[in-house]
C-alpha positions in Angstrom: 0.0 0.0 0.0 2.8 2.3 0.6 4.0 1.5 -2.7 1.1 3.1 -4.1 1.4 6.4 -2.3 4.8 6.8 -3.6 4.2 5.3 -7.3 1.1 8.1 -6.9 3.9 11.0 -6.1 6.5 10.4 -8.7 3.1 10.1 -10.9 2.4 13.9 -9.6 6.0 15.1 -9.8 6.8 14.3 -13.5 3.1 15.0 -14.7 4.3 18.5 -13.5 7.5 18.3 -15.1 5.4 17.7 -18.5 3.1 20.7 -17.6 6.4 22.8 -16.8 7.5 22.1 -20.8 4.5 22.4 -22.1 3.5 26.0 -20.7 7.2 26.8 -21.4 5.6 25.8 -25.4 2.8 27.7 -25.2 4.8 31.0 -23.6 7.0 31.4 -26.9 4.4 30.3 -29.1 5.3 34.1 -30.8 9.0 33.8 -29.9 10.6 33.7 -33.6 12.7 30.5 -34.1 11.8 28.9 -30.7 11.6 24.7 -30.9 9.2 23.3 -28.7 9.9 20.7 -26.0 8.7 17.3 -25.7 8.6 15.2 -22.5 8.8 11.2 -22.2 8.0 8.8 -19.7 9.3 5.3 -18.7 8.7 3.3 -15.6 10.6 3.1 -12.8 12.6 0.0 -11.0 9.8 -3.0 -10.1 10.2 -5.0 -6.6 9.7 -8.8 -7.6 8.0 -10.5 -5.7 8.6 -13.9 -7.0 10.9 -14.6 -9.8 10.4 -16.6 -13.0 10.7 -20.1 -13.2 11.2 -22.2 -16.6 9.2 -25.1 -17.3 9.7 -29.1 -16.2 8.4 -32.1 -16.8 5.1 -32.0 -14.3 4.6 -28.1 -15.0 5.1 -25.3 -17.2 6.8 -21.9 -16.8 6.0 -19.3 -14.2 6.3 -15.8 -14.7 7.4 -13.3 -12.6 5.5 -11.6 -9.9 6.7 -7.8 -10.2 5.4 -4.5 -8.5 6.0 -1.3 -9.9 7.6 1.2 -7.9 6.1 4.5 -10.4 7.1 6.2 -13.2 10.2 9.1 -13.9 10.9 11.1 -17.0 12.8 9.4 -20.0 13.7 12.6 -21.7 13.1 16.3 -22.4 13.3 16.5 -26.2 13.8 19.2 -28.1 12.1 19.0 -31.6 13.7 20.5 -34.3 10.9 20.7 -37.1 10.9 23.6 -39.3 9.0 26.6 -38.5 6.4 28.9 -40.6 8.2 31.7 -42.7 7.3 35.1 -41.4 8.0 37.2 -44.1 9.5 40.9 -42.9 10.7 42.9 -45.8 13.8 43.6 -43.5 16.8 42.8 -45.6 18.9 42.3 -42.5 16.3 39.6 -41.3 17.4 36.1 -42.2 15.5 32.5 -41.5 17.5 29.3 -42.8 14.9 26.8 -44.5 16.0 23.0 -43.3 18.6 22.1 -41.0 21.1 24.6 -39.6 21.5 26.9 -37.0 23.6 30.7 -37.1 26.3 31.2 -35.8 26.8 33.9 -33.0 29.9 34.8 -31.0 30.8 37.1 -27.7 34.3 37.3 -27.1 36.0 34.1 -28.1 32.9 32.0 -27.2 30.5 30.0 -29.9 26.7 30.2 -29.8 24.0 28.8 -32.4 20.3 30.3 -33.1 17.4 29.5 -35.4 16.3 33.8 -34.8 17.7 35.0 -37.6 16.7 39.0 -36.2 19.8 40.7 -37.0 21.1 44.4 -37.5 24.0 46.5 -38.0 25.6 48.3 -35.2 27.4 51.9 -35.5 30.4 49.9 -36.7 28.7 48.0 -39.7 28.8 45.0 -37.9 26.1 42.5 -38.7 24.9 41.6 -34.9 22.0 40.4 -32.9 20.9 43.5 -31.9 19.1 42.4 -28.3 22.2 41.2 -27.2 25.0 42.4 -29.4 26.1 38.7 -30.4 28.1 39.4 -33.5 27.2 37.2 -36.6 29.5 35.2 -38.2 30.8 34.2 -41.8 33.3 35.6 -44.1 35.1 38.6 -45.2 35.1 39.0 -49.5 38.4 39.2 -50.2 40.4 41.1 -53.3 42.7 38.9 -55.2 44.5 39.7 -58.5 41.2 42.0 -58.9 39.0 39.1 -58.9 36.3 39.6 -55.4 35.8 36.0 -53.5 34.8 34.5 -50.0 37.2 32.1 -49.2 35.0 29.7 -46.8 37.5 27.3 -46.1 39.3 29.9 -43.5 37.8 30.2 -39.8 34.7 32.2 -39.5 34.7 36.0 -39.0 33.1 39.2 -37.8 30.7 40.4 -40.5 31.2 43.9 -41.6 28.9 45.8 -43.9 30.5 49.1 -44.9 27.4 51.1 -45.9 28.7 54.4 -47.1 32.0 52.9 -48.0 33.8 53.9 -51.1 33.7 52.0 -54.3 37.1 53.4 -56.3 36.8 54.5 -60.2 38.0 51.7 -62.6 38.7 52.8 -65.8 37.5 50.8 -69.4 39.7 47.7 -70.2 37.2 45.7 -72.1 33.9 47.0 -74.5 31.9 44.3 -76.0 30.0 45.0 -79.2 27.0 43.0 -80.2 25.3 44.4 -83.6 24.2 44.1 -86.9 25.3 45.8 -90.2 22.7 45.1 -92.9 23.3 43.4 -96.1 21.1 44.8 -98.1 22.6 48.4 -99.1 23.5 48.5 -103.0 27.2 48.0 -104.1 28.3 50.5 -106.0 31.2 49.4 -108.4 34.6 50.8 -107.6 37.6 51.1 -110.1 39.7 48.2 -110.3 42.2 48.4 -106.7 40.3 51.0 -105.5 37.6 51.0 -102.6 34.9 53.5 -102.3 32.8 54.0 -99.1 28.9 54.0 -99.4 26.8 56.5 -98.2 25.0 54.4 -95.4 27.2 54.9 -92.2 25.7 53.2 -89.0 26.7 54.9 -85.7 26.8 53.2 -82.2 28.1 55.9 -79.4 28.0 54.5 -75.8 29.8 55.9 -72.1 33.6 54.6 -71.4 35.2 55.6 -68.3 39.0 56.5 -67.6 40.9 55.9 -64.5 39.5 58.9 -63.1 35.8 57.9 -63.1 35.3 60.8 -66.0 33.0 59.3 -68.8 34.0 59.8 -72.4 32.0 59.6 -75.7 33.0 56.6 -77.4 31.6 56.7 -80.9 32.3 53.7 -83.8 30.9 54.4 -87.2 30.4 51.5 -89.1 30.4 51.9 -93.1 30.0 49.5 -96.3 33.1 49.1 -98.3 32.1 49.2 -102.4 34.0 47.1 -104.9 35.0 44.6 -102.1 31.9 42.0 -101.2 31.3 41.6 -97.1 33.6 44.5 -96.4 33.1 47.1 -93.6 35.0 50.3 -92.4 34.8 51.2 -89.0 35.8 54.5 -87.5 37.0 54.7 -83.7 36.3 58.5 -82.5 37.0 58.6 -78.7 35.1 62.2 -77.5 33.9 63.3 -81.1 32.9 66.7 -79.8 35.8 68.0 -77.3 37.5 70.9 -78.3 40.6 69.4 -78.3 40.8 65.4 -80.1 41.7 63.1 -78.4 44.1 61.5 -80.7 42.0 58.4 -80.8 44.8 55.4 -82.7 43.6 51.6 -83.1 46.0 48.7 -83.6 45.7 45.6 -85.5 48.3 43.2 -85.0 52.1 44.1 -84.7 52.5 47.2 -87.0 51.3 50.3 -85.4 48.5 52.2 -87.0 48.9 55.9 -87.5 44.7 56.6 -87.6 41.4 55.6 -86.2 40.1 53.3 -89.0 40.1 49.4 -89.0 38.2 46.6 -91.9 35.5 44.0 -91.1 35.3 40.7 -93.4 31.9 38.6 -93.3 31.4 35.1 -94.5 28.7 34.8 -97.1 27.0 33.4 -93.8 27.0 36.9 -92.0 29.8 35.9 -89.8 32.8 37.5 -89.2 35.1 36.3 -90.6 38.5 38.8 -89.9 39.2 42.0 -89.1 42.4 44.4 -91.0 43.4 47.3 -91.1 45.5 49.9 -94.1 48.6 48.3 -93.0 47.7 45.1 -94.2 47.8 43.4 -90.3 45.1 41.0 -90.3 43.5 39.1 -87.6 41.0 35.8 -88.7 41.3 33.1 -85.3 39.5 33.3 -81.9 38.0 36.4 -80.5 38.8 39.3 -82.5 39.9 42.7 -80.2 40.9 45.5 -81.2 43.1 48.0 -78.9 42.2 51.5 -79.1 43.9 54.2 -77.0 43.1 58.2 -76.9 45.0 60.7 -74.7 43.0 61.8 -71.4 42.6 65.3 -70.7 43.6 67.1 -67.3 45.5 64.1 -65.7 48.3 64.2 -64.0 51.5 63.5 -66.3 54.1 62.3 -65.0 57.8 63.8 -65.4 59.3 63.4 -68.8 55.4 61.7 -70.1 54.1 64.2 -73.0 50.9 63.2 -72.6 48.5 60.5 -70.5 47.5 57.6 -73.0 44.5 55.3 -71.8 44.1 51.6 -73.6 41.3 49.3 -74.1 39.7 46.3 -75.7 37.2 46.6 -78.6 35.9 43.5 -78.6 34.0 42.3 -81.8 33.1 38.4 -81.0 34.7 35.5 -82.1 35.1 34.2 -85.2 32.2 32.4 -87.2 30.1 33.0 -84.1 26.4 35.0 -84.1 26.2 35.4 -80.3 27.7 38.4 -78.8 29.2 39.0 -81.9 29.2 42.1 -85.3 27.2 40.2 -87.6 26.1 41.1 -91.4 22.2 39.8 -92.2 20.3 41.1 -94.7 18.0 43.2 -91.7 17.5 46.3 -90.1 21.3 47.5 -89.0 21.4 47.8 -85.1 24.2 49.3 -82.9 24.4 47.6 -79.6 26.9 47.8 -77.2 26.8 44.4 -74.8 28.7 46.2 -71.9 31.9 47.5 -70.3 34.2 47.0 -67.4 34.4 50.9 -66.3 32.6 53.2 -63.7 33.0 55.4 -61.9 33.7 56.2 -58.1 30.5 55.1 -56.1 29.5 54.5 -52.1 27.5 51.5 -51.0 24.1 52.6 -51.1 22.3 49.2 -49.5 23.0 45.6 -50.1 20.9 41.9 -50.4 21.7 38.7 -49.2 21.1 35.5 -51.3 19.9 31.8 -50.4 23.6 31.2 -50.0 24.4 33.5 -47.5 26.2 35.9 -50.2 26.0 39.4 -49.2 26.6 41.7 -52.0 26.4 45.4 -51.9 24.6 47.6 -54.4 26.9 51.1 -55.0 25.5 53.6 -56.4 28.0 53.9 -59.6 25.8 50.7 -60.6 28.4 48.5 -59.7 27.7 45.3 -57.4 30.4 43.4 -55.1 30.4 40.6 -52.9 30.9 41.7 -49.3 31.2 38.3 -47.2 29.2 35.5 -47.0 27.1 34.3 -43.6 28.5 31.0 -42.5 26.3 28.1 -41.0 26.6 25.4 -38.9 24.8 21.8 -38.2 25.6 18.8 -35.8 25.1 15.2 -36.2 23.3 15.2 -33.1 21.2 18.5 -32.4 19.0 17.2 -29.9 22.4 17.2 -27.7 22.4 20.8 -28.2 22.0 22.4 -24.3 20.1 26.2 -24.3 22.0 28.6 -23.4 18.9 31.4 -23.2 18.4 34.3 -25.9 17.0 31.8 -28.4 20.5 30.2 -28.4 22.4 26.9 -28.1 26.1 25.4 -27.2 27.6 22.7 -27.9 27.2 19.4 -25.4 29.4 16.3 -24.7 26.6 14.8 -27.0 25.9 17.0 -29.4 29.0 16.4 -31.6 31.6 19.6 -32.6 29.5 22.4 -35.3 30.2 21.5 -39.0 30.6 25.3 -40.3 29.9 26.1 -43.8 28.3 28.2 -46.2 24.5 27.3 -46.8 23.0 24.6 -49.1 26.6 22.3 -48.0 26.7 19.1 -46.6 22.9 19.1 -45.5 22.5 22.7 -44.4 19.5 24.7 -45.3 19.1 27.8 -47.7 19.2 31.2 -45.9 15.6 33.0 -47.2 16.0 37.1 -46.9 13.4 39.1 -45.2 11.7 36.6 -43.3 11.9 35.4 -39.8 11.2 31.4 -38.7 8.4 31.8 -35.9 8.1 29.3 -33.6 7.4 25.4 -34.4 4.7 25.5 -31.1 1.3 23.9 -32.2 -1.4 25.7 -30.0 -4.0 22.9 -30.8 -1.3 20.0 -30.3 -0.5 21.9 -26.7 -3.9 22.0 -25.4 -4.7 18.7 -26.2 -1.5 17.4 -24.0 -2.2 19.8 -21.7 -5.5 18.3 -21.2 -4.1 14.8 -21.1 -1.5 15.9 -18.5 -4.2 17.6 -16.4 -5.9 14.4 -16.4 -2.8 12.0 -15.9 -2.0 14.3 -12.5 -5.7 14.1 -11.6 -5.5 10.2 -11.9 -2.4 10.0 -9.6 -3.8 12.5 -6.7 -6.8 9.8 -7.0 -4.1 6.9 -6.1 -3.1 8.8 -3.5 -6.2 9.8 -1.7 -7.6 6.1 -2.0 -4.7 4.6 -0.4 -5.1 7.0 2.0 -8.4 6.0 3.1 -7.4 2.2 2.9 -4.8 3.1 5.5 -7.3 5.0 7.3 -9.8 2.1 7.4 -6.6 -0.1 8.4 -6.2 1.8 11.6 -9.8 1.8 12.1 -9.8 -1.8 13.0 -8.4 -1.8 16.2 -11.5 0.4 17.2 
């Protein structure tokens, strides 16, 4: 009988344990990417009162006689199922879809979240702003001119520069893209001799020099009579400044003394070479042309009569259509793919991808990778101990954090502008609630009826 009262009050105890987790759910229902806590019972030791015996010849098998002595709690698990997507419009707000958790750091000390609320501090640093936990990942780094996150290093602070200078680059490389129609009349030309047609196509786009200054570039494109699939084109770097810019292009080895180069097509519309008066011809791979003009008001250096800037006039490949000057019988078109220059610009805001890549948007139009937000999983994340703040660290069983960038080696994707809210079902919770309530009801019952059997026990020697 004492047996029961006791079985009755480990039946109370850990049915309040379970309502302890369960209003713990139900308080940070609206905390944003909170997991919810499950509780798990087993049975406690059992007195035998007489033990098993095997069968013999006369009579089978007995089983054993066993009393139970109540019931304890197995485990407090916590369940890591994924979370509804809150969107925010917050750029700085991040939620990772599947498995993962962010990683946070104060001083030299590791923690992990789901709440993806972050900010920037006076600093730039990307942080948890209710408790300054920085966020971590890695710096963009500037190699040989090439921008790139090197995520095999250890993780970093995150700095976002807003306001930060972007440096003027000047032009290297111009890509042109158009088409030079076939279908203008050839006019005979005397034999050796080449005439130039009347029909000149004009494309005229920005370039930049090393000073951020933008500069006219103007090519005029013009059909070459007496010779069949033959073009002139004319390089004018700023065609209206007062003073010319001494605009030279080069074709091969031999310097050229003007502005003018040749186009061959194939009876196809492809191009086929390019030439120029010299007689310096160029007919494999990707045909560029280098054309350099003089740049007013820079600084010349001692002994330098004037301040030449270089680049590429790129005009396709050969026998190609895509990205390439073409010659079809339709409407000619001028159309200038792109270029490398721009000028000086500050970083105006930035976005961050489902990789973790933050890139910042400058207002020269220019965009450049800034860092890249590092994640981290665990083989065992039910290990995980909370540490408070919506944050975890590591356990003796939760296995050492596997940091990487997003979408690796079974991490999630990191989703922009949206917070994970809690995983808490409120219909799920009241219905254990109600079972609980009723499980701790059932055990006070045990207790007060082996209370009155003791009570009627000591009634007998009345």
């Amino acid at each position: 009988m004492m047996r029961s009262l006791y079985a009755g009050v480990s039946g109370l105890q850990n049915h309040q344990i379970r309502m302890d987790v369960l209003g713990n759910n139900i308080a940070n229902v609206n905390t944003i990417g909170f997991k919810k806590g499950r509780v798990n019972f087993q049975d406690m030791l059992s007195q035998t009162m007489a033990g098993a015996a095997k069968p013999t010849d006369e009579v089978g098998g007995v089983n054993p006689k066993q009393v139970g002595l109540g019931m304890t709690v197995a485990a407090i698990d916590t369940i890591y199922t994924q979370g509804s997507l809150q969107t925010t419009g917050v750029m700085t707000d991040l939620s990772i879809q599947g498995n993962g958790f962010f990683l946070l750091k104060v001083g030299e000390k590791n923690f992990f979240s789901r709440a993806g609320a972050f900010g920037l501090d006076e600093n730039g640093l990307l942080v948890n702003p209710a408790n300054g936990m920085r966020v971590q990942g890695w710096e963009a780094q500037t190699i040989g001119g090439l921008t790139m996150v090197n995520v095999a290093t250890e993780p970093q602070d995150l700095v976002i520069p807003v306001g930060s200078k972007d440096p003027a680059a000047a032009t290297t490389e111009a890509f042109l893209a158009c088409n030079l129609d076939k279908r203008i009349p050839v006019i005979p030309a005397g034999a050796g001799e080449q005439t130039l047609l009347e029909g000149t196509w004009t494309t005229t786009f920005d370039i930049y020099d090393s000073f951020g200054r933008a500069h006219k570039l103007q090519v005029n494109f013009t059909q070459v009579a007496g010779i069949a699939n033959r073009w002139q084109a004319e390089v004018i770097v700023d065609p209206e400044a007062e003073i010319a810019t001494n605009t030279l292009v080069e074709v091969g080895l031999e310097n050229n003394t003007d502005n003018l180069f040749f186009l061959d097509f194939d009876n196809y519309g492809a191009l086929q070479s390019v030439l120029d008066a010299q007689g310096d011809t160029l007919a494999e791979g990707k045909l560029q042309i280098p054309v350099s003009f003089d740049v007013p008001q820079a600084d010349i250096p001692a002994g330098v009569a004037t301040f030449r800037q270089t680049f590429n006039l790129n005009l396709g490949e050969v026998g190609a259509y895509t990205n390439a000057v073409t010659q079809f019988a339709e409407k000619s078109s001028t159309k200038v793919v792109s270029q490398n220059g721009y000028t000086m610009g500050y970083l105006e805001s930035f976005k961050i991808d489902q990789s973790g890549v933050i890139t910042g948007v400058y207002s020269n139009g220019t965009n450049r990778s800034l860092g890249q937000v590092a994640l981290a999983s665990f083989t065992n994340p039910g290990g995980l101990e909370k540490a408070g703040e919506s944050t975890y660290v590591v356990s003796n069983n939760s296995g050492e954090a596997n940091i990487g960038p997003a979408g690796v080696a079974g991490k999630g994707k990191i989703i922009a502008g949206t917070l994970e809210m809690s995983n808490v079902d409120l219909a799920e919770q009241f219905t254990d609630m109600i079972v609980t309530q009723r499980g701790f009801q059932a055990n006070s019952r045990t207790i007060t009826t082996s209370d009155q059997m003791l009570q009627e026990l000591l009634n007998l020697k009345r």
